[in-house]
C-alpha positions in Angstrom: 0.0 0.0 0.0 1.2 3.3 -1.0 2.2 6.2 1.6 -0.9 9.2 2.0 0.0 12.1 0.4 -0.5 13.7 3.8 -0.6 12.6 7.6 -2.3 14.3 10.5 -1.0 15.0 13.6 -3.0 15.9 16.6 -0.9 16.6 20.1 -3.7 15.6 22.3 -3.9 15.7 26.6 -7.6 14.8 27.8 -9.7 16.7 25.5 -12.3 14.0 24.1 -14.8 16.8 23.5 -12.3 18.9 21.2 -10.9 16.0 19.7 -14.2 14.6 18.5 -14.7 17.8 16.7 -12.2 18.3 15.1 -12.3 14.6 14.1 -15.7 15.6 12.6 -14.3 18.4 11.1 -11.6 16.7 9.2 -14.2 14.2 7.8 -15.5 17.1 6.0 -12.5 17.9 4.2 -12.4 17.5 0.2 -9.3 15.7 0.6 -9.4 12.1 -0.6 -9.4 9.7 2.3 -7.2 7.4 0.6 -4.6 9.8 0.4 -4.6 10.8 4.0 -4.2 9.5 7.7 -4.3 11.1 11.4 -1.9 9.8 13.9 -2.8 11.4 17.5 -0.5 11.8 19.6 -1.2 11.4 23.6 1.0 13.6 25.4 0.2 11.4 29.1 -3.1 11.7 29.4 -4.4 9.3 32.6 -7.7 8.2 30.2 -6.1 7.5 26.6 -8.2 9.4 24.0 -11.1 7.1 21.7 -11.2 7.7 18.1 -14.8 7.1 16.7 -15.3 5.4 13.7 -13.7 7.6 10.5 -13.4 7.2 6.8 -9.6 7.5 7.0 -7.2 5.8 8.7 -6.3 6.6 11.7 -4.0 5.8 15.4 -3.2 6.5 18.5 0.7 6.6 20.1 1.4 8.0 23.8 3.4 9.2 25.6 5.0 9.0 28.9 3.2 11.9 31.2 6.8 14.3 32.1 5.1 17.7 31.7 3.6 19.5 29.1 5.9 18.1 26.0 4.3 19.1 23.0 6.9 19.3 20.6 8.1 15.7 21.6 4.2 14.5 21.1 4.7 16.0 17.6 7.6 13.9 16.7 6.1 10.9 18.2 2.8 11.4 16.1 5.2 12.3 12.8 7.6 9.0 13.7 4.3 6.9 13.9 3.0 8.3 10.2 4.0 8.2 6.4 2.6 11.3 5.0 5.0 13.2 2.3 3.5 16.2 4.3 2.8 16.4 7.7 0.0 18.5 8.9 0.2 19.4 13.1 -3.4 20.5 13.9 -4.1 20.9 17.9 -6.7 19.4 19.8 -8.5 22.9 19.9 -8.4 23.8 16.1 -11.3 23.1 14.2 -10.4 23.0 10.0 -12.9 24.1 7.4 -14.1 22.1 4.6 -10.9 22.4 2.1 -8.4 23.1 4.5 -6.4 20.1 3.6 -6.5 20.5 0.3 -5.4 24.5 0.8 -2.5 23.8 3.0 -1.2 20.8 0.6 -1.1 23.6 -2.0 0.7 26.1 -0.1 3.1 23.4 0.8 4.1 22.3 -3.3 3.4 26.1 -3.9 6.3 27.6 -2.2 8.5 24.1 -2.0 11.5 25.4 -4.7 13.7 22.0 -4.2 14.8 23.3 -0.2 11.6 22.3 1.4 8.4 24.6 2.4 6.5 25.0 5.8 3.0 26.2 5.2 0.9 27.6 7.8 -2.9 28.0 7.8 -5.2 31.2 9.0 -6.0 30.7 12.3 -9.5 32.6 13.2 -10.9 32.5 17.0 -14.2 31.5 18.0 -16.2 30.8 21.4 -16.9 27.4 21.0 -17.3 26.2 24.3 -20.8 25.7 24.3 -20.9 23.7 20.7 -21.0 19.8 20.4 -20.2 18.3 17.5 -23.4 18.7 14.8 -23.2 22.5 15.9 -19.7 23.2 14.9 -20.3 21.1 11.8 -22.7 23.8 11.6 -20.3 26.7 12.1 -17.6 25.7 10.1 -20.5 24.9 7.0 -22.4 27.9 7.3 -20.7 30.5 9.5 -23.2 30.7 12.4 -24.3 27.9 15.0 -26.3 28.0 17.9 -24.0 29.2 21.1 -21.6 30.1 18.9 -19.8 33.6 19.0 -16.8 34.8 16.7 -13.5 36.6 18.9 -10.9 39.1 17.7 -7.9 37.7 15.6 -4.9 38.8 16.1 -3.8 41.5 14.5 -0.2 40.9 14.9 -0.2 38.0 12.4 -2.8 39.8 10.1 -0.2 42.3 10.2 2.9 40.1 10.0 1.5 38.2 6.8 0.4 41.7 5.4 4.1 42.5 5.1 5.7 39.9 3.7 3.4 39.1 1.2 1.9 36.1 3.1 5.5 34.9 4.2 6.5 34.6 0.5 8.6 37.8 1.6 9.4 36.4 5.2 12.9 37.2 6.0 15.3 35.7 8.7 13.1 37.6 12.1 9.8 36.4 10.6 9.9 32.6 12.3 7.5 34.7 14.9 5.0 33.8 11.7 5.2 30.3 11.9 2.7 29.0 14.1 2.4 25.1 15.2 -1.2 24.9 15.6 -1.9 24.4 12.2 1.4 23.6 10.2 2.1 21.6 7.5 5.9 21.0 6.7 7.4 18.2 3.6 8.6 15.2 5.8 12.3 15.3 4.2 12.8 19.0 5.5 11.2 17.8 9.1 13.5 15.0 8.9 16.3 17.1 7.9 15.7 19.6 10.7 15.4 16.8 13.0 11.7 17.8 14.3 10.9 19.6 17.2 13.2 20.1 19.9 12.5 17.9 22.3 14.4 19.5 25.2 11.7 22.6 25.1 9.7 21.1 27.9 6.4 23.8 28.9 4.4 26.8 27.2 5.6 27.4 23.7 8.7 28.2 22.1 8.7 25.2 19.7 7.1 25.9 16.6 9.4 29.2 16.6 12.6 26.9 17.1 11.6 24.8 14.9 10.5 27.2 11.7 13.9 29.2 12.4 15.8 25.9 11.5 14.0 25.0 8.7 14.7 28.6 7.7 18.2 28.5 8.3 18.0 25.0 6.2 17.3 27.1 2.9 13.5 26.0 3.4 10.6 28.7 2.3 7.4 29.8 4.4 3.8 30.2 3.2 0.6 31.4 4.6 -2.5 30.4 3.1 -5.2 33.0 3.6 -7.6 29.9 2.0 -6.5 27.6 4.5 -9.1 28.4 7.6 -9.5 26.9 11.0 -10.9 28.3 13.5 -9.3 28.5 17.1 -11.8 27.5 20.4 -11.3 30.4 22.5 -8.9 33.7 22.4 -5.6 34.6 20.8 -2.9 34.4 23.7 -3.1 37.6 25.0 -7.0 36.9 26.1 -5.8 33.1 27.5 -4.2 34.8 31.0 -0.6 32.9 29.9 1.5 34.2 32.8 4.4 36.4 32.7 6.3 33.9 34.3 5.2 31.4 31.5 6.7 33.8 28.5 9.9 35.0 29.8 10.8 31.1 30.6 9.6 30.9 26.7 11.9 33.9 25.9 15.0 32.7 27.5 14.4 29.1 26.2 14.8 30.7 22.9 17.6 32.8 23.7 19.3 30.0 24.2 18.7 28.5 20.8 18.1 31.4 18.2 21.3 34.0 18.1 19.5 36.7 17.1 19.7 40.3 18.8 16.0 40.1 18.8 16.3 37.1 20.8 18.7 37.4 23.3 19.9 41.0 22.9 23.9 41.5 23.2 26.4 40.5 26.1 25.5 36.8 27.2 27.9 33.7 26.2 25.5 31.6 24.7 26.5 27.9 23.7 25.2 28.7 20.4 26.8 31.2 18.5 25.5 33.8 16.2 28.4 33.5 13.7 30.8 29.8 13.6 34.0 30.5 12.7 36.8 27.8 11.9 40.3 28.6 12.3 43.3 27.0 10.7 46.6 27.2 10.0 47.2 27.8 13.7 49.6 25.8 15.2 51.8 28.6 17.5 49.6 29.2 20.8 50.3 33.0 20.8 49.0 33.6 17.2 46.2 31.6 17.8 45.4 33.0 21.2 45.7 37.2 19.2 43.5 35.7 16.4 41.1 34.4 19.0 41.3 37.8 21.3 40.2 39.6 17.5 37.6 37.0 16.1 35.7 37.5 19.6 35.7 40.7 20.5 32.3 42.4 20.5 30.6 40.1 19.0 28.6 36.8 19.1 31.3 33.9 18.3 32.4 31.0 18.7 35.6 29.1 17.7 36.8 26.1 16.5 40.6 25.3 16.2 39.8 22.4 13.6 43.7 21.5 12.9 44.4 21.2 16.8 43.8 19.0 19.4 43.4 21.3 21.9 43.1 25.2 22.7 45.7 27.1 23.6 46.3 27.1 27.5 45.6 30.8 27.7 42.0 29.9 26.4 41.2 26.8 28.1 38.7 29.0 30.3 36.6 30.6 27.6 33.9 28.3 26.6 33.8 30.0 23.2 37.0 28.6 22.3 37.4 24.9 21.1 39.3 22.6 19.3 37.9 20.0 16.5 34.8 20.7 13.7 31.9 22.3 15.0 28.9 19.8 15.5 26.2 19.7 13.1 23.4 21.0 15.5 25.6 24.3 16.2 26.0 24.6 12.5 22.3 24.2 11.8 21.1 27.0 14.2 24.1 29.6 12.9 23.6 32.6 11.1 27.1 32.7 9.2 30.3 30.8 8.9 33.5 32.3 8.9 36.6 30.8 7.9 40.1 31.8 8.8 43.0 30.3 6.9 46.2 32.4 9.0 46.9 34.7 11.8 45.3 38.0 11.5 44.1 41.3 13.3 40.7 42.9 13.0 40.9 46.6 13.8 37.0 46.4 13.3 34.6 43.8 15.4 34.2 40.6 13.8 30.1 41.8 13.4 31.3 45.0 11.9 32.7 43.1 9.0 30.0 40.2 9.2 27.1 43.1 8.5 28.8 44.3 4.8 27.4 40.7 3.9 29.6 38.1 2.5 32.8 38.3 1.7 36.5 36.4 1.1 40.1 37.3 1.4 42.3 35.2 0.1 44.0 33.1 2.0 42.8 35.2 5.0 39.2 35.1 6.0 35.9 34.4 4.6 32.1 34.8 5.4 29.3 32.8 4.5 25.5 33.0 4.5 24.6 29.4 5.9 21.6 29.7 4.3 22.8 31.5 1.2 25.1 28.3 1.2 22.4 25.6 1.5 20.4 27.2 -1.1 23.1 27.7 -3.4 23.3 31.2 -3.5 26.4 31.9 -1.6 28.3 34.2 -3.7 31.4 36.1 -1.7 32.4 39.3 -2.3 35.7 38.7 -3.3 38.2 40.9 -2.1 41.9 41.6 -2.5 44.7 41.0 0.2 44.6 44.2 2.1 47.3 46.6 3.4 48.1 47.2 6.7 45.6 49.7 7.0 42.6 48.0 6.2 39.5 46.2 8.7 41.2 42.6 7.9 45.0 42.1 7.4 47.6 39.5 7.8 49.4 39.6 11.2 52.7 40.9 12.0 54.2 37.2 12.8 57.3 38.4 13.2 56.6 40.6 15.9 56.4 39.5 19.8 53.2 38.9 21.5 53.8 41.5 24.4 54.1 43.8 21.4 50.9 43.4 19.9 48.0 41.6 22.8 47.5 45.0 23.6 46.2 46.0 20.1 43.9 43.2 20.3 40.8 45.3 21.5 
């Protein structure tokens, strides 16, 4: 039997009233039933959830009650289904008639060969007081008894405005990309290794996860046509806590390097900008190229012709010796790579914001995602004199001579 063109994933925790609905709902859909599944995915609940009878097929996996863990409910549904798109739907969205078939579109729409996410329009309702033929109702007609529509938020209305429903989105637009009602090509989940399942509470996930795929080369959609509709208000009407969105904010300082993200001064594991060093092997040139690449600015290094760091650097966790892992790499706004000893009489960011660049048998700096789409193209520039930003360093002088200029 061949795989669905698409598979459903529902992060579910002891909501048989909203899952029935939006079961009902996604019986409605246009979409063939041969060509789809739902996987649901049971995030601990103490009562496992029941699926009625449906025209598709469908399953249930769970999960080990450790907290509230949706993104690793996610991967769990996603591992458990065959889909060439995924579709994550929550227990308390509710698709119209044709959303499937919308969101597939959006998905092959903006896929260029680097994969696609596609996100739906998420509208807000008070459903509370609606059973099952009643939001059939709504979602057919518009009206229903008990029913009453809320506010959308006007933040995304906005966001989508101005990038052209994300087909403008740029690097900051990951805010965009919400998990409620995704769909995402399984080889770029695969690639981008799914959710992170370390992000354990309130949100963060779907953010961490679409700024990957972005850095991946992958594009973003939003399909006006693909409606759900949302039971109950936009965040800021939910009462999430302060305390619940700053421990969402530094979660994702940690993981996005982004001045928007975690603002400027905090050693971070993961670096804004990699940078590889070689041709390194005398400690004090590599401890003055390390005192430049560093200063003021988001880095970290990677001696990858040494076995170790130089003594004098042993204590700064930004400093290390080897290639730098795949999952730093992934989650990296640019790669630098430096070929000999030199000095920087401008911050390594300075020189990172006049976009890429190369100096032979000096330094260069990459896009990563310009690289993984192809469309790295250096500015190539000449071996500069003493005077310029970049240059060759004075080897032959002593290091008590120059540390000092290293600032």
């Amino acid at each position: 039997m061949s795989a669905p063109a698409v598979s459903v994933v529902v992060p579910y925790f002891e909501n048989q009233h909203g899952l029935d609905r939006l079961l009902a709902a996604l019986a409605l859909q246009d979409h063939p039933v041969a060509e789809m599944e739902v996987v649901v995915s049971d995030d601990g609940s103490a009562v496992p959830p029941v699926l009625p009878p449906l025209p598709f097929p469908s399953s249930v996996v769970r999960q080990e009650n450790l907290g509230f863990r949706a993104g690793a409910a996610r991967n769990l549904g996603a591992g458990a289904s065959s889909g060439e798109v995924i579709v994550f739907l929550d227990g308390d969205m509710i698709p119209e008639p044709g959303f499937l078939t919308a969101l597939l579109a959006g998905v092959r729409d903006a896929d260029d060969g680097h994969g696609a996410l596609a996100v739906g329009a998420r509208h807000h309702a008070d459903l509370s007081g609606c059973d099952v033929p009643a939001v059939v109702e709504w979602i057919s007609t518009g009206s229903a008894p008990g029913a009453r529509r809320l506010e959308d938020p006007q933040w995304l209305a906005q966001g989508y405005e101005r990038t052209a429903d994300l087909s403008r989105a740029g690097t900051e637009d990951f805010r965009l990309v919400i998990s409620a009602l995704l769909a995402v090509d399984r080889r770029l989940f695969e690639r981008c290794g799914g959710f992170d399942e370390s992000l354990v509470g309130y949100g963060g996930e779907d953010w961490d996860l679409a700024f990957r795929c972005w850095q991946l080369g992958a594009q973003f959609r939003h399909v006006p046509s693909a409606r759900a509709w949302h039971d109950g208000p936009d965040l800021a009407g939910r009462g999430i806590s302060r305390a619940v969105k700053d421990a969402e904010t530094l979660a994702l300082a940690q993981r996005i390097p982004l001045p928007s993200t975690r603002g400027a001064g905090v050693v971070f594991e993961q670096p804004w900008v990699v940078v590889r060093v070689g041709g390194h092997d005398d400690d004090a040139e590599a401890y003055l190229s390390a005192a430049h690449l560093l200063r003021d600015t988001d880095a970290g290094i990677w001696f990858v012709d040494r076995k170790d760091v130089p003594a004098a650097l042993a204590a700064d966790p930004r400093a290390r010796a080897g290639e730098p892992p795949r999952e730093i790499l992934d989650r990296a706004l640019l790669l630098a790579d430096v070929h000999a000893p030199l000095r920087l009489e401008v911050p390594l960011r300075v020189w990172c914001a006049e976009g890429e660049s190369e100096v032979p048998g000096l330094l260069s700096v990459r896009d990563l995602r310009a690289v993984r789409r192809g469309e790295s193209c250096p500015d190539r520039r000449p071996v500069p004199d003493p005077g310029a930003p970049v240059h060759a360093a004075d080897t032959s002088t002593r290091l008590e001579d120059r540390v000092g200029h290293a600032r």
